[in-house]
PAGU-948541 format. One line per field, with one value per residue (C-alpha): residue number from 1; y, z, x. Coordinates in steps of 0.25 Angstrom, whole numbers, plus 5000, padded with zeros to 4 digits. Last residue first. Layout:
k <- NUM ...;
Y <- Y ...;
Z <- Z ...;
X <- X ...;
***
This chain:
k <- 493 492 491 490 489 488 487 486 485 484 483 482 481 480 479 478 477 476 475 474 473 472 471 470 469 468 467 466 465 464 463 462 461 460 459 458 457 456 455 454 453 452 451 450 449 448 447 446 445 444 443 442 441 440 439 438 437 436 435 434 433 432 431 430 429 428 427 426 425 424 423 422 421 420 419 418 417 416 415 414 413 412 411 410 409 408 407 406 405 404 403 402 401 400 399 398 397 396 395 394 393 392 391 390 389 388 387 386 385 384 383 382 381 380 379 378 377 376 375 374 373 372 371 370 369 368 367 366 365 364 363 362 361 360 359 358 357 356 355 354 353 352 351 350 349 348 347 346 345 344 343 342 341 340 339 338 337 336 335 334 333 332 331 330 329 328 327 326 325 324 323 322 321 320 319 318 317 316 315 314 313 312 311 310 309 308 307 306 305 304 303 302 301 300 299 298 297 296 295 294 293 292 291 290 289 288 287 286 285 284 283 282 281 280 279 278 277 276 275 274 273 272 271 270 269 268 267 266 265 264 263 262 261 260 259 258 257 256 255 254 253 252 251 250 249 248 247 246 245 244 243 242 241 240 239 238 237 236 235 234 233 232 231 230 229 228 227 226 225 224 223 222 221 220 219 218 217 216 215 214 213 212 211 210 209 208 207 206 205 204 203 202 201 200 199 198 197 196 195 194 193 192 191 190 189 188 187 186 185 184 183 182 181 180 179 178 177 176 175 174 173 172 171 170 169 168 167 166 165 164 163 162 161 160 159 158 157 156 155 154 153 152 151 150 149 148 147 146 145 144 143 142 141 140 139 138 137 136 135 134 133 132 131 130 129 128 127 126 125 124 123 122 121 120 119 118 117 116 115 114 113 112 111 110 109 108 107 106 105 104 103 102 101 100 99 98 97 96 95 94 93 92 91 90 89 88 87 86 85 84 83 82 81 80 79 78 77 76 75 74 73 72 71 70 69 68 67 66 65 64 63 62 61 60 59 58 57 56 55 54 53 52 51 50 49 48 47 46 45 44 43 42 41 40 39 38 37 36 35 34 33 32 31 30 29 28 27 26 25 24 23 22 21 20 19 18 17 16 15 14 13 12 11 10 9 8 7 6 5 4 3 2 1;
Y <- 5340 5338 5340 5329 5318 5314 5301 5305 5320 5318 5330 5321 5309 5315 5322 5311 5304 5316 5318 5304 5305 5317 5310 5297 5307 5314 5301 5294 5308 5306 5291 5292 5304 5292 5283 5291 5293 5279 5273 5282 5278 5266 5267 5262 5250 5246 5253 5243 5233 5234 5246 5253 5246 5237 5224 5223 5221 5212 5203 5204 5199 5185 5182 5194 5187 5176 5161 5150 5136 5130 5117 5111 5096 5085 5075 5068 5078 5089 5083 5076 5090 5098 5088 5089 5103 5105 5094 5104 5117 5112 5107 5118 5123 5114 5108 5095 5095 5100 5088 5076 5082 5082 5069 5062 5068 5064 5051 5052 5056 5060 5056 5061 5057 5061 5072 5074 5079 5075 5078 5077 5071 5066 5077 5087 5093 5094 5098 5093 5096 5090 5090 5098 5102 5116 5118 5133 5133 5128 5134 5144 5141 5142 5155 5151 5165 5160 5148 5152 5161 5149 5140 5149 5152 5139 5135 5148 5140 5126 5133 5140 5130 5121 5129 5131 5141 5131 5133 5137 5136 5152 5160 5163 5171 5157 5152 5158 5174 5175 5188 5189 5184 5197 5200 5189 5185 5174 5161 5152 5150 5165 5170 5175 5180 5176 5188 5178 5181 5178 5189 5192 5197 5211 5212 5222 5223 5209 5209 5218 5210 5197 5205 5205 5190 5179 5179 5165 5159 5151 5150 5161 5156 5160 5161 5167 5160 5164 5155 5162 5159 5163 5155 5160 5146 5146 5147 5161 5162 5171 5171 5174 5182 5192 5194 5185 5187 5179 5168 5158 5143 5132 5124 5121 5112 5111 5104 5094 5084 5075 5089 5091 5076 5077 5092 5084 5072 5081 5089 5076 5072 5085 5090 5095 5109 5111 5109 5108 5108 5119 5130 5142 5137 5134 5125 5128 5121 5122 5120 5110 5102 5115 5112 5125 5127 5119 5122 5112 5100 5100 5109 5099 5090 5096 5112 5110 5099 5107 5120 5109 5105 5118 5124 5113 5114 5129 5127 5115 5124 5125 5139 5146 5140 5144 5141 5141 5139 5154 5155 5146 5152 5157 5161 5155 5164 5152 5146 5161 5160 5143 5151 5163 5152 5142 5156 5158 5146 5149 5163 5163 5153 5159 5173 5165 5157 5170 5175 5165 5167 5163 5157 5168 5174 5176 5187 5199 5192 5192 5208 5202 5199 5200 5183 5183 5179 5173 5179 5172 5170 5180 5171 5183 5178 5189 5187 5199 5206 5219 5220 5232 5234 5243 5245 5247 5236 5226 5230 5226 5229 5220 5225 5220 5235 5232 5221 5231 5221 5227 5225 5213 5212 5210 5204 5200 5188 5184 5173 5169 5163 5154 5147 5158 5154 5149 5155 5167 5164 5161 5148 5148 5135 5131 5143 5146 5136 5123 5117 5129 5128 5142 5136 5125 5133 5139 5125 5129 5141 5138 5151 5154 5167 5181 5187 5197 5190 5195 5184 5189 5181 5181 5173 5165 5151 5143 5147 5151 5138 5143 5157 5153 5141 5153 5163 5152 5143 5158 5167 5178 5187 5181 5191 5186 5195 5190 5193 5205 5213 5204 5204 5219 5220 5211 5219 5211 5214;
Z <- 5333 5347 5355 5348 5350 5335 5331 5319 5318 5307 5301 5287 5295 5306 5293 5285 5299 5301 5285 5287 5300 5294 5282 5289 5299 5288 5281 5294 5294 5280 5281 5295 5288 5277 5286 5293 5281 5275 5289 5289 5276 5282 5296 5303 5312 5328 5329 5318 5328 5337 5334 5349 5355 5366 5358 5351 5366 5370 5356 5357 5372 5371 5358 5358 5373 5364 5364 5357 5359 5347 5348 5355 5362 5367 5360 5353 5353 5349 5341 5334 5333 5325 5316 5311 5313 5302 5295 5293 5293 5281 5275 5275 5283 5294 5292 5289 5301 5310 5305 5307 5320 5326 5320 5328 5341 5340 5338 5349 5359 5356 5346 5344 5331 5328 5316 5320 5335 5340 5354 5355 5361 5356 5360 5368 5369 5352 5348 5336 5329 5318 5302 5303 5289 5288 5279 5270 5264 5250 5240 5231 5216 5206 5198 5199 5206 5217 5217 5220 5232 5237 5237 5245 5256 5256 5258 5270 5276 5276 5281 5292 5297 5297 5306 5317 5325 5323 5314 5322 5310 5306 5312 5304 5311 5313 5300 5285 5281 5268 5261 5245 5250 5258 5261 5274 5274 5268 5275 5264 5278 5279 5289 5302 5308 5320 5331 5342 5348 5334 5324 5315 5300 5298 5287 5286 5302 5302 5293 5303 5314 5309 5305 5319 5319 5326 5340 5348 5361 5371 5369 5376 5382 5396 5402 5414 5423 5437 5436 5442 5447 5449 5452 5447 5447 5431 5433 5432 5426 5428 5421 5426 5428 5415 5415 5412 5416 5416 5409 5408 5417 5415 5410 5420 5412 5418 5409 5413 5402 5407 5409 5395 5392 5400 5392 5381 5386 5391 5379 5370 5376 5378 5363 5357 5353 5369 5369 5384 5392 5402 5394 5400 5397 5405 5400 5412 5410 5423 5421 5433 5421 5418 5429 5430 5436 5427 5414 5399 5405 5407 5394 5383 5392 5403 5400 5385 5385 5394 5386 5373 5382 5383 5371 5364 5373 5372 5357 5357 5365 5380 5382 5389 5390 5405 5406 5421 5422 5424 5433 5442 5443 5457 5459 5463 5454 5445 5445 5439 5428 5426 5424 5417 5405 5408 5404 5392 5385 5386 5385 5373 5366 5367 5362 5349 5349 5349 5339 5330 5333 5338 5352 5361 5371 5385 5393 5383 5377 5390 5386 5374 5386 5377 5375 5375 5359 5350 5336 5323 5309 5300 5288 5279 5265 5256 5241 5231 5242 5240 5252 5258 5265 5276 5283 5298 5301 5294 5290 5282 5274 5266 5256 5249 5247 5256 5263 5270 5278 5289 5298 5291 5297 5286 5278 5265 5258 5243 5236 5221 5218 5230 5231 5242 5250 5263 5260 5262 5274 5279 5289 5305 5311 5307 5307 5322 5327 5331 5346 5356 5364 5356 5343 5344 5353 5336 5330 5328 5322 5310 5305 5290 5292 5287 5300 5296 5285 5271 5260 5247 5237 5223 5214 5205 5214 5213 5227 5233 5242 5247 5254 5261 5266 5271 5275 5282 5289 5293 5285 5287 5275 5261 5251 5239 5226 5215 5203 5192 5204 5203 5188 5190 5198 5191 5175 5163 5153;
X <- 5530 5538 5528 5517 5527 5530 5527 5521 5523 5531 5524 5521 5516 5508 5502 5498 5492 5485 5480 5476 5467 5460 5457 5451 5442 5436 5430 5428 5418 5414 5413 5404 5394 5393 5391 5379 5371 5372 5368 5356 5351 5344 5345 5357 5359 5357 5344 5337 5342 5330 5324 5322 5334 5332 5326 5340 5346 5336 5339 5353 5354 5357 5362 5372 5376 5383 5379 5385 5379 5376 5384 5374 5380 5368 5378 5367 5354 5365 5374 5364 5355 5368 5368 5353 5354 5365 5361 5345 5352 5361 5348 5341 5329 5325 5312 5317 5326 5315 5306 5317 5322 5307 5304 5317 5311 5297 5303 5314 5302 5288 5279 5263 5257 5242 5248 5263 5266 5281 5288 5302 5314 5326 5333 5325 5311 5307 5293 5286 5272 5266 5265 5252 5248 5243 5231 5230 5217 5215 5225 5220 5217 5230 5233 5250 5251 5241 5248 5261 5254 5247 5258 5266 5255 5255 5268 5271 5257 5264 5277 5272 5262 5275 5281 5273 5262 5251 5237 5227 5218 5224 5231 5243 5259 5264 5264 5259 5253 5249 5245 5242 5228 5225 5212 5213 5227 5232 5233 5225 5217 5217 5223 5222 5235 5243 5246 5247 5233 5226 5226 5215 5216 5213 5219 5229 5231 5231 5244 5250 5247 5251 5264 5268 5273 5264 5267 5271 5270 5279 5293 5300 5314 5318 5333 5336 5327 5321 5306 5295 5282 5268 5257 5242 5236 5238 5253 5261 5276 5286 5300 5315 5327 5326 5311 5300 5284 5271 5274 5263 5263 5255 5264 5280 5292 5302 5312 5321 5322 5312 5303 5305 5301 5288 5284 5286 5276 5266 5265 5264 5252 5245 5245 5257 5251 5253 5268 5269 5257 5248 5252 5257 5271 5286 5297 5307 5323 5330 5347 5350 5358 5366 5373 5381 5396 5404 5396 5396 5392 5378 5376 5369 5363 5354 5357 5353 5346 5335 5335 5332 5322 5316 5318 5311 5299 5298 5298 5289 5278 5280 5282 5292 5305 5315 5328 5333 5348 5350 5339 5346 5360 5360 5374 5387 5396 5401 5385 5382 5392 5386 5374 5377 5384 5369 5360 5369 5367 5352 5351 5361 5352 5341 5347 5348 5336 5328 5337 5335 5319 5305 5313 5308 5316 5313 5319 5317 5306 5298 5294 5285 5275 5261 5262 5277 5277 5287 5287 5279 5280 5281 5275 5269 5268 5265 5260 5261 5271 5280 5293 5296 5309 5313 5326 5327 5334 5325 5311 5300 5288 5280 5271 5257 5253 5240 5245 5255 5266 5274 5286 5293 5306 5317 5325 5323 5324 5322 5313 5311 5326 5324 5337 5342 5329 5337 5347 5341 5333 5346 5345 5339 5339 5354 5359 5353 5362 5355 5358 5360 5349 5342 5346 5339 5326 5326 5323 5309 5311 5317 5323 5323 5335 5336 5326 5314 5310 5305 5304 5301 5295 5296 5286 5283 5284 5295 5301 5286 5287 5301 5296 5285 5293 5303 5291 5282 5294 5302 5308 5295 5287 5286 5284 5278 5280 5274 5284 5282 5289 5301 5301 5301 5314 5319 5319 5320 5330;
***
């Protein structure tokens, strides 16, 4: 009888580390290769990031942008999942280490895949965080969503009591790249159209919507044409939008900016959102560590232009965590380089000649402000309005992963750019403050459970005491009964 366990080990071991574009197309294209491949990823779910401000204004749910890794791959006999935070990666004995609530787990590699991706970045002030959520993850749209719908619930509170409810209706975007842009306008339908009728003592039409960047254009990788027209269309919706101006401070109540001239000024806001700037995932570090491959200021990793790393050729490292040609911080760089790298592997063990160097095909750029409208970058052609729109929709849909997700959205975006209804709505304080509240014990939630071998030692001390009170409390209750003292007032026994 064959044995498994050593087939498995017989078997080139890929490791493919992160669920996102990278790790999941990584993942696939190996499917009919010769291989097994272990994908490790820190969260159990493909998420598609660039739908996530959707879930944050309450028109996708986060099922719909988000499927089970696992059933995602559950018809690829050669891949499993585990889960788990990666929190190092030893080149020389090709392993993997990683960690979910306090349990370890190390994974062997012949070929590794690293597509971490990356985390949002406050530029050296991680403290903003607190007040200003990124929009990198499920949570993040999560507590996004409760800080939004909830900002308009304090206000119309606040309007019953006759106070000053102006920073309450003051959202405030930072950055002006496509997710800030999105956001923004989507902020704007939402207090303009959506919610105009839902409050009795708020107009939540005199909402202030601020789109606020250090640059001096909206959308910079754009071009200057189709900035100016996107930034004109958000300000037709009633979006301020203010360039030129870098964040110098946020707390609770408010955010500080500074101008180039030196001018200072503060908006009072309750509810900012972080899109401006991103930071490749840790593991850049620790792979440059082993290598001494550069870093470039966002923690990105030079690579090969085969993208392994430098004397290391089992090692690929695909999407945002690269630097290499300037290449873009998007998906489709993730995905085309997750390919090759798979393609490269399955080819190695196939004995066939090296591919040339990685090239990524630019398939364009979109950016979405508000129903019907939209910005669109393909090739030499520029389009904006319903055209640039329509594409948009198409391309996010064919993206979309699975194609119940894929009606699913699709219907749920009639309703919504028809009726201007958005049935995901429900907000809870959990969503709110969860993360803050996680972030104030030592481990995180690692504190909140047992340590491995503890909770064995310590329910079985709680079985032998429940054990003893259980039998005392019987021989009473026999007793009572056999005295007749059941009933009994305690002097007359």
């Amino acid at each position: 009888m064959s044995n498994p366990q050593a087939q498995q080990q017989d078997t080139h071991q890929v490791v493919v580390i992160g669920s996102g574009f990278g790790g999941l197309f990584g993942t696939k294209a190996l499917r009919k290769a010769p291989v097994e491949v272990t994908m490790v990823a820190k969260t159990t779910h493909h998420l598609f990031q660039p739908l996530l401000y959707q879930v944050a204004t309450g028109i996708l749910s986060e099922g719909e942008i988000a499927p089970p890794t696992r059933e995602v791959l559950s018809g690829q006999d050669n891949a499993q999942v585990l889960l788990g935070e990666v929190t190092d990666i030893d080149l020389e004995a090709r392993t993997v280490t990683s960690h979910v609530l306090g349990r370890e787990t190390v994974s062997h590699y012949d070929s590794l895949i690293v597509a971490a991706g990356a985390a949002q970045s406050y530029f050296g002030n991680d403290h903003f965080s607190e007040y200003a959520p990124g929009m990198k993850s499920i949570d993040d749209a999560l507590e996004l969503r409760g800080r939004i719908f909830g900002a308009f619930e304090m206000a119309e509170l606040g309007a019953n009591r006759g106070d000053d409810i102006d920073h309450l209706l003051t959202f405030v975007v930072v950055g002006a790249g496509p997710t800030g842009v999105e956001m923004a306008g989507q902020i704007a339908e939402l207090a303009h159209r959506t919610l105009k009728r839902d409050f009795r003592a708020i107009n939540t039409r005199e909402a202030r919507v601020i789109l606020l960047d250090a640059a001096p254009q909206v959308l910079p990788p754009f071009g200057q044409k189709l900035g100016e027209k996107a930034k004109n269309e958000l300000e037709k919706l009633g979006v301020e939008v203010i360039l030129g101006a870098m964040v110098t401070d946020v707390d609770e109540r408010g955010i500080e900016m500074k101008f180039k001239d030196g001018r200072v000024e503060r908006i009072k806001t309750v509810t900012k959102i972080w899109a401006a700037g991103v930071q490749a995932s840790s593991l850049g570090q620790t792979l440059a560590e082993q290598t001494g491959a550069p870093l470039d200021r966002a923690g990105r990793i030079g690579v090969n232009p085969d993208l392994t790393l430098p004397g290391h050729p089992e090692v690929f490292v695909v999407g945002d965590m690269i630097a290499l040609d300037n290449l873009p911080g998007v998906a489709q760089v993730a995905i085309q380089g997750a390919k090759y790298a798979a393609k490269e592997i399955e080819g190695r063990l196939a004995g066939k000649a090296p591919q040339p160097p990685f090239k990524y095909f630019d398939k364009g750029s979109m950016a979405i402000i508000s129903r019907f409208r939209a910005v669109a970058m393909v090739g030499k052609l520029r389009l904006t309005g319903i055209i640039a729109w329509l594409m948009w929709l198409a391309v996010h849909l064919v993206y979309l992963t699975g194609f119940k997700n894929q009606v699913s959205a699709l219907m749920r975006w009639a309703i919504t750019f028809i009726s201007n209804d958005r049935s995901e709505r429900t907000t809870t304080e959990q969503q709110i403050f969860a993360r803050a509240a996680l972030a104030r014990l030592r481990r995180g939630a690692t504190d909140l459970v047992s340590e491995p071998g503890a909770y064995d030692a310590a329910r079985e001390l709680m079985e032998t005491t429940r054990r003893a009170e259980l039998e005392a409390h019987a021989l009473e209750e026999a007793r009572l009964t056999d005295t007749g003292a059941r009933g009994v007032p305690a002097e007359q026994r």
